[in-house]
N, C-alpha and C positions, 0 to 999 in steps of 0.2 A: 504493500500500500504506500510506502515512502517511494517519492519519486527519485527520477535518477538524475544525479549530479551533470549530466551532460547536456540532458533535456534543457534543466534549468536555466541551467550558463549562456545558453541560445541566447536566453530571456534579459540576461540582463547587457544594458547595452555598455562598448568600449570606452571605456576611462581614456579622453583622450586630453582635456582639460584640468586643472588646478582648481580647488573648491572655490575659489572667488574668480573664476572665467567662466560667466556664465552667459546663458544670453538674455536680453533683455523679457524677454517675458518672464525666464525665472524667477528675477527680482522680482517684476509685480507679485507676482504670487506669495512670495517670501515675506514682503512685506503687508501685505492683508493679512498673513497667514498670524504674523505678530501680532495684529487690530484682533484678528480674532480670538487669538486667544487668549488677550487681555482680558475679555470677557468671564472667564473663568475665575479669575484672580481677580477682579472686581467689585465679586458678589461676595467673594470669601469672607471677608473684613466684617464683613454686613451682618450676618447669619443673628448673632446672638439681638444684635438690636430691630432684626426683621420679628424673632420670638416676641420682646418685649412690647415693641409697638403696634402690631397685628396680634397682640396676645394670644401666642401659639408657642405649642409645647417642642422641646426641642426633637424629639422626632416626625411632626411635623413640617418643622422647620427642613430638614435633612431631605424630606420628599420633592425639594426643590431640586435635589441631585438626582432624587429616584426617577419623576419624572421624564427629566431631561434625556438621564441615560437609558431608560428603556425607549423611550418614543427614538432614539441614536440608534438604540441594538438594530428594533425592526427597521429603520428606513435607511440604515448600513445597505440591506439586502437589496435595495432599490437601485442605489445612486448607481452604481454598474453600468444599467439599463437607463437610465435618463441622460446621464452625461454623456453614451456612445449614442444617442440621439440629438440632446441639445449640442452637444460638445462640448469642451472643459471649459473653458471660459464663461461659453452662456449658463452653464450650471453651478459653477461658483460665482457669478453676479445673483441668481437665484434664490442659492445660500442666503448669500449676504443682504439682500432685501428682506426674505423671511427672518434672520436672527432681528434686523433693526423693526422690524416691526411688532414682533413677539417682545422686544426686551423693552423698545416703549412704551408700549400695551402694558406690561407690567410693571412700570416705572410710574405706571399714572392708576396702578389696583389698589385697592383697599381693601383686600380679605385674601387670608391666606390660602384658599382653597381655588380661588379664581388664580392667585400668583404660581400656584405648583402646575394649573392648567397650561398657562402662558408658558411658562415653562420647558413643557412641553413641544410647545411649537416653535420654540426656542431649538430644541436638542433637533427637530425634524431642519433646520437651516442649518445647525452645525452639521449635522451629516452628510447632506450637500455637500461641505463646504471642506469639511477635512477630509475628508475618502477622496474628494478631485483634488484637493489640493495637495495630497503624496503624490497621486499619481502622476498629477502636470509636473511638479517639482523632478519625479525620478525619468518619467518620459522625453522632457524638454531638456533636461541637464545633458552638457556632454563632457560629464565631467567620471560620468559610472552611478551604481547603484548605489554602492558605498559611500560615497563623498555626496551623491543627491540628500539620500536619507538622516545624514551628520547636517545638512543646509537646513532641511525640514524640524529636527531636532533641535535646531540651533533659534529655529525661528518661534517655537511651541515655548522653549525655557527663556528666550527675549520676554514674549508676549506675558507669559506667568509672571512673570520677576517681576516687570512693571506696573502690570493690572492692580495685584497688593495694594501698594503703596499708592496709584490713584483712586485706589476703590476706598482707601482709608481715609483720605482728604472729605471725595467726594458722600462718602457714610457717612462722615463727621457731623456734615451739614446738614443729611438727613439720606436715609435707607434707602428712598427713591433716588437717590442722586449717581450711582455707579448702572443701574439698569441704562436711565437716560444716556449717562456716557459713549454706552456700550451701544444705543442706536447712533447716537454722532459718530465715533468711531468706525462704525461699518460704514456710515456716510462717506466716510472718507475711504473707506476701503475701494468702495463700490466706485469712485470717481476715478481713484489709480489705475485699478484693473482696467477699465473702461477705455484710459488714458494710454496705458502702457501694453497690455496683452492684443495683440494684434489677432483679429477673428482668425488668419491662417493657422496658430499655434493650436486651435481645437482640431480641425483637419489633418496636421500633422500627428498627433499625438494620439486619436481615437481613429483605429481602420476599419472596424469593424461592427455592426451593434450587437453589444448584448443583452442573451435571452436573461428574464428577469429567475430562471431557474438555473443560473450558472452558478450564482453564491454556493446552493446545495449541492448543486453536482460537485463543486469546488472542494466538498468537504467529504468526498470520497477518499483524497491525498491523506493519510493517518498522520504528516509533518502537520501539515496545516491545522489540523485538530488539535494536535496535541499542546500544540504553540497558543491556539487559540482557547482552550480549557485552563491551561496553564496561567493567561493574563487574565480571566474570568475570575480564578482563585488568587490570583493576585493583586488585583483590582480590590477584593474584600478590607485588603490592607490600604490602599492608594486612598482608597474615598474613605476609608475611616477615617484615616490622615485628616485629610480634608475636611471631608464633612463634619467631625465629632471634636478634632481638637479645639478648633475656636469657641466651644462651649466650658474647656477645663480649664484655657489659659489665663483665664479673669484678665485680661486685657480688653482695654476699651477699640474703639476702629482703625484708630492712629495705632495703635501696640501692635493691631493683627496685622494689619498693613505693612509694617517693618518685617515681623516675625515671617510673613509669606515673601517679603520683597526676598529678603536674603534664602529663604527657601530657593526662592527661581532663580538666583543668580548661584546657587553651586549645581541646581539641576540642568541652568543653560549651559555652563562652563563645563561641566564633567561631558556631557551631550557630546559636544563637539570636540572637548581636547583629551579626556580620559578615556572614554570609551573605545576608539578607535585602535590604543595602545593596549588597552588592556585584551582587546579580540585578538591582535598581532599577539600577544603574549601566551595566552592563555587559550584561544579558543572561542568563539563562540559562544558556547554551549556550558563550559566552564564557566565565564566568566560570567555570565546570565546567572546561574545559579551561586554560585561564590555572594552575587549583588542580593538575591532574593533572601540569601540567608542573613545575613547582616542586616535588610531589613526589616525581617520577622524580629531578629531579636531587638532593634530598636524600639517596635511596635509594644515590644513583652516590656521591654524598660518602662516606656508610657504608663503600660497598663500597671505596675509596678509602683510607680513612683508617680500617680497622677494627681496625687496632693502637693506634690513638690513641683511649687511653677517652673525656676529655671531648668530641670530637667526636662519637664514640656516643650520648652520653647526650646534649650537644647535637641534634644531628640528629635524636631522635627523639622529645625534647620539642617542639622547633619542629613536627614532622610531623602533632602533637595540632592546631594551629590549619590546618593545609593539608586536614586529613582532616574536622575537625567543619566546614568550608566545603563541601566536596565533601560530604560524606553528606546534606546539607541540599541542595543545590543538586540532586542528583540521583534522591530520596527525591520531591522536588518535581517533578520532570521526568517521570518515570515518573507519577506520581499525574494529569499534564493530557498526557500521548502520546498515550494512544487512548480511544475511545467507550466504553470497558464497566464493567462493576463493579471498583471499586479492589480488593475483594479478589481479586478473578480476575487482574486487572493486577500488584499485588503477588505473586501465587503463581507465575506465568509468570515475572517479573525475576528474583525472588529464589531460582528452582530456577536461572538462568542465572548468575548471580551469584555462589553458594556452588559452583559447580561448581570455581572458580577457587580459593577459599576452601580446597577439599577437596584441592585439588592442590598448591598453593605449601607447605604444611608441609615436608611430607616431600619435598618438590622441595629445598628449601633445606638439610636436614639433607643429604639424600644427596650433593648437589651440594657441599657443606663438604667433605663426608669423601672423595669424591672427588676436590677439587682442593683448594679452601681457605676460611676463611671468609670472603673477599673475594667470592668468586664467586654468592652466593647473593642477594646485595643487587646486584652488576652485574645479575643478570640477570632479579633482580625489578623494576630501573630499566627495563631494556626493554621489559617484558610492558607497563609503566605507560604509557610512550613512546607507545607502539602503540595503546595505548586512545586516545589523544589520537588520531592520526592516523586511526583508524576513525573516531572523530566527524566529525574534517572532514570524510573522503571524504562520511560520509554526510549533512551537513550538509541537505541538500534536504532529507530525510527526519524532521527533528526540528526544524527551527527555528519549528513552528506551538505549540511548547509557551511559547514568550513571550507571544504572541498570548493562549493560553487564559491565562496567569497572570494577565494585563493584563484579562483580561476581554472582550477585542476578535475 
């Protein structure tokens, strides 16, 4: 069921350029790719005073990620099939119209059941928007797969770094003020693209349409699964992170703000400049796992020690360089799994992926108020745990992705 290293290698195109020789559409893309996913890092700062103000319990609160990320899993399986129709371009202008529409809809809601809605239509624009925007990045680049994917990486731990520390200003002022942001900011996404991405770049880069039944047959490849199961139970951990720590750190939106800013700057900086040494080093497949475990037991620290701030805000700045390692090392993995079109390949992961994403929110909150805030991070350390040891098992199954990366 693991496909064959040769197949692959077809697939991914020649490194013939330097990660900063790119061509002019790249950048556009690179650059929205950062507006949007400021978006995420935004809202973060926010959370605890969204509770307060929409007087909502903090696992409700959390179904802002639930949401988002299951309406992401299902319309993952879509974009495939819309973008080798519209074409990558018109599919990420798309995107970026529905996020700014859904996030200023929500920037002007008053009850928390209509905002975890919007929300929603929120996560249906990011899926647009990120599934075409790997692929334009790694299809347009002619720089290799490897060096595309570290540009995309590069561009996710920009956009997160940032978002923080404006979403903590713009929180300050008041809970609606970072949604708002986040439709200006696609405003501007939407005007670069427009500006810079030449309609030729969709033509070149999509040849064929795909059936909206490709994702599933995608997931016959046992690499592709196993990769994709693997970020699903790792994910448990990621959006705990996320979603549950800004409820224990007793920081106000200015403290979250910082506390995510420097988050995103060791998860962009490992992204681009660790990652790529530690695969040269170690492997792939190694060194993905080596990352998953160091941050389960970060996660066990949290849960451990969650009366204790500086260890909080410790532990989950350190988790920014554990995680911008992992998201590149396995972004990479999945991209040289199996035989077929990256976007189909990405559409298939990433509806397995966010499945997890859609669940740990509200996992954590309810599991708090249940027993305590200790327990939400013990048991996101597990799910993490467990991701590592599905890889082993299925190590047969995945170790041909070194191979492809190497070229051999």
């Amino acid at each position: 069921m693991s496909s064959s290293s040769t197949t692959a290698s077809a697939l991914a195109p020649e490194a013939q350029g330097g990660l900063l020789q790119q061509p002019k559409a790249v950048w556009a893309v690179f650059f929205a790719c950062i507006i949007a996913f400021m978006g995420l890092g935004l809202v973060d700062p926010i959370l605890p005073a969204i509770a307060k103000q929409l007087n909502a319990s903090p696992s409700e609160v959390t179904l802002l990620f639930t949401s988002y990320n299951a309406v992401m899993a299902v319309a993952m399986l879509i974009t495939g099939a819309i973008s080798s129709r519209l074409g990558i371009k018109w599919t990420l202008l798309l995107g970026i119209v529905i996020i700014a529409a859904f996030s200023a809809l929500g920037g002007l809601s008053n009850g928390i059941w209509l905002l975890v809605g919007l929300r929603g239509g929120w996560g249906l624009g990011n899926a647009l928007f990120v599934a075409t925007a790997l692929t334009a990045i790694v299809s347009l680049s002619n720089s290799g797969t490897a060096k595309s994917i570290i540009l995309y990486e590069a561009a996710i731990g920009l956009g997160i770094s940032v978002g923080p520390i404006l979403g903590g200003e713009l929180g300050a002022i008041s809970w609606r003020g970072p949604f708002l942001g986040v439709a200006a900011l696609m405003a501007i996404a939407f005007i670069g693209l427009i500006a810079m991405m030449p309609n030729a770049s969709s033509g070149k880069a999509v040849r064929k349409k795909t059936s909206f039944l490709d994702p599933f047959r995608a997931m016959k490849h046992r690499s592709l699964v196993v990769f994709g199961l693997a970020a699903c139970l790792y994910n448990f951990g990621f959006f705990t992170l996320l979603a549950y720590a800004p409820f224990v750190m007793g920081l106000d939106a200015h403290g979250l703000g910082y506390v995510f800013l420097c988050w995103g700057i060791l998860l962009a900086v490992t992204s681009v400049f660790m990652a790529p040494k530690l695969q040269q080093r170690f492997g792939t497949i190694s060194a993905m796992c080596g990352m998953l475990l160091l941050f389960g037991l970060v996660l066990l620290a949290i849960g451990i020690w969650t009366d204790t701030q500086w260890v909080v805000i410790a532990a989950v700045i350190f988790a920014g360089a554990l995680l911008g390692n992992n998201n590149t090392l396995i972004t990479t993995a999945v991209m040289n799994a199996a035989p077929i079109e990256r976007s189909t390949a990405s559409a298939a992961y990433s509806f397995l992926r966010f499945i997890g994403g859609a669940i740990a929110p509200y996992l954590a909150g309810k599991l708090a108020e249940v027993f305590n805030p200790h327990v939400p991070f013990i048991v996101g350390a597990v799910f993490v745990m467990i991701s590592v040891v599905f890889i082993a098992v299925n190590r047969k199954h995945v170790n041909h992705v070194d191979r492809v990366a190497s070229g051999h």
